[in-house]
N, C-alpha and C positions, 0 to 999 in steps of 0.2 A: 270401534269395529262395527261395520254394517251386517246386520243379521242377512241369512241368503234364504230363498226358499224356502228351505228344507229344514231349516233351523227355527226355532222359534223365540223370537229375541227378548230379553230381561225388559220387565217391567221400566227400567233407565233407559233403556235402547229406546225403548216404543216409546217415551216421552220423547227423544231428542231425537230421533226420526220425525217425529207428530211436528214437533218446534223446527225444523229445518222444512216440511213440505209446507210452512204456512205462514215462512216468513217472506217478506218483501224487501225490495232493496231500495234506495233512493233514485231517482234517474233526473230531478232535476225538484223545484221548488213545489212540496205538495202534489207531486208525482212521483208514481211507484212500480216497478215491477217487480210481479209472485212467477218463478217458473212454475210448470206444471210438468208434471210426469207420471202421467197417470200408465198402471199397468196392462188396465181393460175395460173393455168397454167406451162410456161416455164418460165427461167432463164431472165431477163430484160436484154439486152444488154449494156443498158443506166447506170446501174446499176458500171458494170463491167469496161465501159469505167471509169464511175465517180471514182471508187474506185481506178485503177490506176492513175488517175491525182492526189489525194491523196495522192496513195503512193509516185508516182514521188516527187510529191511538198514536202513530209517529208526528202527528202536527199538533201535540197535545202532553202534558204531564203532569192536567189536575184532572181528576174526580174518577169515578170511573162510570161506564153504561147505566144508563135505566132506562133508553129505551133503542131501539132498534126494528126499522121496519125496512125490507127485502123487497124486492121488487125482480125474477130473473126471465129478464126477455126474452131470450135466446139463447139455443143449447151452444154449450161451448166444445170446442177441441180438446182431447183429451193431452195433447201432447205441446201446444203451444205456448209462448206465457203469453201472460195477460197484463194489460199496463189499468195503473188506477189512478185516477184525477180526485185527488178531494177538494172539496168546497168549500169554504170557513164561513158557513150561514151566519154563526149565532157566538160573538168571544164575550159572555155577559160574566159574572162576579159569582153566581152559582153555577152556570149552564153551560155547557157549549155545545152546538150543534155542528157536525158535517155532514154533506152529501157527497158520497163515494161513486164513482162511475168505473166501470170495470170494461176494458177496450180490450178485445182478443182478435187480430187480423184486421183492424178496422171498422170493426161492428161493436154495439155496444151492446150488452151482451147479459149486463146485470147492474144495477142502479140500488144504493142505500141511502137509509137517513140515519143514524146516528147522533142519540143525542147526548154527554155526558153530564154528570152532577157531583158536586162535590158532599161527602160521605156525611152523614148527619143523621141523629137518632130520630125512628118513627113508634109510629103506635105499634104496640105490641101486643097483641091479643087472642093469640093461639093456644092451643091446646100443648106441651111440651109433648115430643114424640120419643116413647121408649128406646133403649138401646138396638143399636142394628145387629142380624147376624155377623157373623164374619164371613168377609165375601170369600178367603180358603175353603169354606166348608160347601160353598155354594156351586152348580153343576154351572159350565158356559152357557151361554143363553140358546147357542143351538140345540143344546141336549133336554135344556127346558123347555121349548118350544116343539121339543120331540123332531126335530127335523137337521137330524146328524148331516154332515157333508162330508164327502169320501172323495177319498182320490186327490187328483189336482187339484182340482177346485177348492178342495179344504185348504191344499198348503198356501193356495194363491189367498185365500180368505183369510189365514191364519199370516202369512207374510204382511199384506196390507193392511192390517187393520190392528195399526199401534197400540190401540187400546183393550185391552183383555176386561170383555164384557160380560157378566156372572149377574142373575138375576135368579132371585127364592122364589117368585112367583110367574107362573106365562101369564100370568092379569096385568093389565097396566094400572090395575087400581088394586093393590094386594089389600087387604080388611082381615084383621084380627077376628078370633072369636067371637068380641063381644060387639064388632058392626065398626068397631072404630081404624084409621089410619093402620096400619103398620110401617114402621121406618124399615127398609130396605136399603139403605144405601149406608 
């Protein structure tokens, strides 16, 4: 069932809404189209990057990311798809490397490098970070930023945005008591 509006969809919705705006289809060898359907405004950037890791990850099913670098040229259409060319740079024995190109109306529009690695133990040297709150007990991030939205705009905010965002602190650096980390998430 497609949540509407006015409705605010389950936590399973907002996943498989999230997973159907950012998947991609095949259109021919190492090419791809993501439709877009966006409700307002401009094209999501977020959107674009997602659907290239996407296509990347469909020419592909060892290792996963470690690295990825972005590059977005030009503002995209909010409402048209966008076709993705990937590039088989790098098929080595740890590594693989693609470069995504993102075409919307015939401009290129946004350009990746992706590079993937197959999973293996590193150095591990951090501090362990205490237990997190529970994100039920926690305000939405609007109400923690103290900047509520009313009216349309909230349900249009609340409709689009699959992901139900709750954050304990308006800091992006939240610090315990004693100076150190706090885990938040």
């Amino acid at each position: 069932m497609e949540p509407t509006p006015m409705s605010k969809p389950t936590p399973d919705e907002g996943v498989q809404h999230l997973l159907r705006q950012i998947e991609v289809r095949p259109t021919d060898y190492d090419r791809f189209r993501g439709e877009v359907d966006q409700q307002e405004g401009r094209l999501f950037g977020g959107l674009v990057l997602a659907q290239s890791v996407m296509a990347a990850g469909h020419t592909t099913d060892r290792g996963s990311i470690h690295s990825l670098h972005a590059y977005f040229l030009r503002a995209g259409k909010p409402v048209e798809p966008i076709d993705y060319m990937v590039e088989r740079i790098r098929e080595g024995r740890n590594f693989l490397t693609r470069r995504v190109t993102a075409i919307q109306g015939g401009h290129t529009i946004f350009e990746s490098s992706i590079s993937f690695t197959m999973p293996e133990d590193g150095i591990s040297h951090q501090v362990t970070m205490p237990e997190a709150p529970s994100p039920e007990g926690q305000k939405s991030w609007w109400e923690t930023l103290g900047m509520p939205l009313s009216g349309e705009r909230q349900r249009r905010r609340r409709f689009n945005n699959p992901i139900d965002i709750r954050a304990g602190s308006a800091t992006a650096y939240p610090k315990g008591p004693d100076g150190l980390p706090r885990r938040m998430v």
